[in-house]
C-alpha positions in Angstrom: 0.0 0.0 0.0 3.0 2.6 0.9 4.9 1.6 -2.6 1.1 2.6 -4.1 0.8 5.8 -2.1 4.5 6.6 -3.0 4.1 6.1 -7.1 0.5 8.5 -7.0 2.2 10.9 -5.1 5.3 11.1 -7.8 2.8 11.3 -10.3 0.9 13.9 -9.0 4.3 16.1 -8.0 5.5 15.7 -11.8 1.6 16.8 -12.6 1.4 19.8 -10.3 5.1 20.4 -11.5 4.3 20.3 -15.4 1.5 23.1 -14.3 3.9 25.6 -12.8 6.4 25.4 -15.4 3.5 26.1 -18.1 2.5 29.1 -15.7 6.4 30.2 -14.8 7.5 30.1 -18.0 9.9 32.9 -19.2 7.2 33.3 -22.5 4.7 35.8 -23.3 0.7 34.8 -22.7 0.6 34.6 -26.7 3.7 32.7 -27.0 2.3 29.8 -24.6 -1.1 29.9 -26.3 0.4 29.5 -29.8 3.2 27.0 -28.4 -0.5 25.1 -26.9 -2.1 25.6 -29.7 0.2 24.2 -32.2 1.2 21.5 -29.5 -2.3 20.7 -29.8 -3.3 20.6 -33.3 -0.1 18.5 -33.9 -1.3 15.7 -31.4 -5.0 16.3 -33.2 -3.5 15.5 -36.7 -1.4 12.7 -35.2 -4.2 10.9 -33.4 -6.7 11.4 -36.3 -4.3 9.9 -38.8 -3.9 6.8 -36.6 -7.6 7.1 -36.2 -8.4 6.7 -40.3 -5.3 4.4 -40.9 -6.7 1.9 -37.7 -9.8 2.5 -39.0 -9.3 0.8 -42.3 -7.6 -1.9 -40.7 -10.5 -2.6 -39.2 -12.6 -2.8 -42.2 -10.1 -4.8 -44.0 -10.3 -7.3 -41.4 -13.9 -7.5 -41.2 -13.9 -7.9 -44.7 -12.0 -10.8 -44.6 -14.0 -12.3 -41.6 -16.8 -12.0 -44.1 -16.0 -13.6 -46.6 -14.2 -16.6 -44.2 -17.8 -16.8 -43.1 -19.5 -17.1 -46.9 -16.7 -19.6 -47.2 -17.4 -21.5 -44.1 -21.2 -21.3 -43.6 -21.8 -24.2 -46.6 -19.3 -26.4 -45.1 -21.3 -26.0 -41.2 -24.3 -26.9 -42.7 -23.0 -29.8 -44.6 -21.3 -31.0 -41.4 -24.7 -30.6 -39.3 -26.9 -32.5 -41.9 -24.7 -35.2 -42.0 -24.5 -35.4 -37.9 -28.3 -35.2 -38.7 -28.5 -38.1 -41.0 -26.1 -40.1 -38.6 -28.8 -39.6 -35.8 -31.5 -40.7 -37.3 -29.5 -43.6 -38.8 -28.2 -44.5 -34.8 -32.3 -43.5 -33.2 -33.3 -46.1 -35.8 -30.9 -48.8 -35.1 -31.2 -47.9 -31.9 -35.2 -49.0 -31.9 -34.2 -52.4 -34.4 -32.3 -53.5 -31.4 -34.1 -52.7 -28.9 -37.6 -54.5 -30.6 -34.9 -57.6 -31.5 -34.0 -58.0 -27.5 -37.5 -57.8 -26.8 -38.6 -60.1 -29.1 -35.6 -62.4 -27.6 -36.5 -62.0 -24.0 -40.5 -62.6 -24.6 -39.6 -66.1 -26.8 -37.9 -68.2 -24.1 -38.0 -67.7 -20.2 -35.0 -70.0 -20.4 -32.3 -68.5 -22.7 -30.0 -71.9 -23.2 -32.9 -74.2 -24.3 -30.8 -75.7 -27.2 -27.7 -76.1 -24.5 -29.7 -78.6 -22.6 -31.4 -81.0 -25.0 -28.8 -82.2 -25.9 -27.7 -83.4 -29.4 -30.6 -84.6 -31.8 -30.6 -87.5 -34.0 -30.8 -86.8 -37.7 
């Protein structure tokens, strides 16, 4: 917590510092304000140049994410029909195996019928 305290207040002394330099300074009020001015309209141009050039970065990339998309969107749909086809495939073996256990369980009480006759005479 005292490292924390000890880093704000730097911070704030280098701000309150900055202030009474601008207001100390050796320069005329219409220097400064040109010197501000400029200083200003310099970081304006700056940021709205990165602006426009990140800008149509962004475009470019969603313009590619789009058409990835056009690209990949047949291929999903493909790939979920298919899982479709495979369910209905699996619900109806699913229901042939099930009836063919029943129909085993219901014909014999006794599953190994055969194992104790015994052999038969041909």
């Amino acid at each position: 917590m005292e490292q924390k305290n000890l880093v704000f207040g730097i911070i704030a002394g280098a701000l309150v510092g900055a202030g009474a330099a601008l207001l100390f300074a050796p320069k005329s009020g219409e220097d400064m304000r040109h010197t501000l001015t400029s200083g200003a309209n310099s970081s304006a141009s700056s940021l709205t140049a990165t602006l426009k050039s990140k800008g149509r970065e962004m475009k470019a990339s969603t313009e590619e994410l789009v058409e990835l998309a056009k690209e990949i969107t047949p291929v999903v749909k493909e790939a979920i029909g298919v899982v479709q086809e495979w369910k209905g495939m699996l619900t109806d073996a699913k229901s042939e195996l099930t009836g063919e256990v029943n129909k085993l369980k219901g014909s014999s009480s006794d599953p190994t019928p055969a194992l104790t006759k015994g052999p038969t005479a041909m």
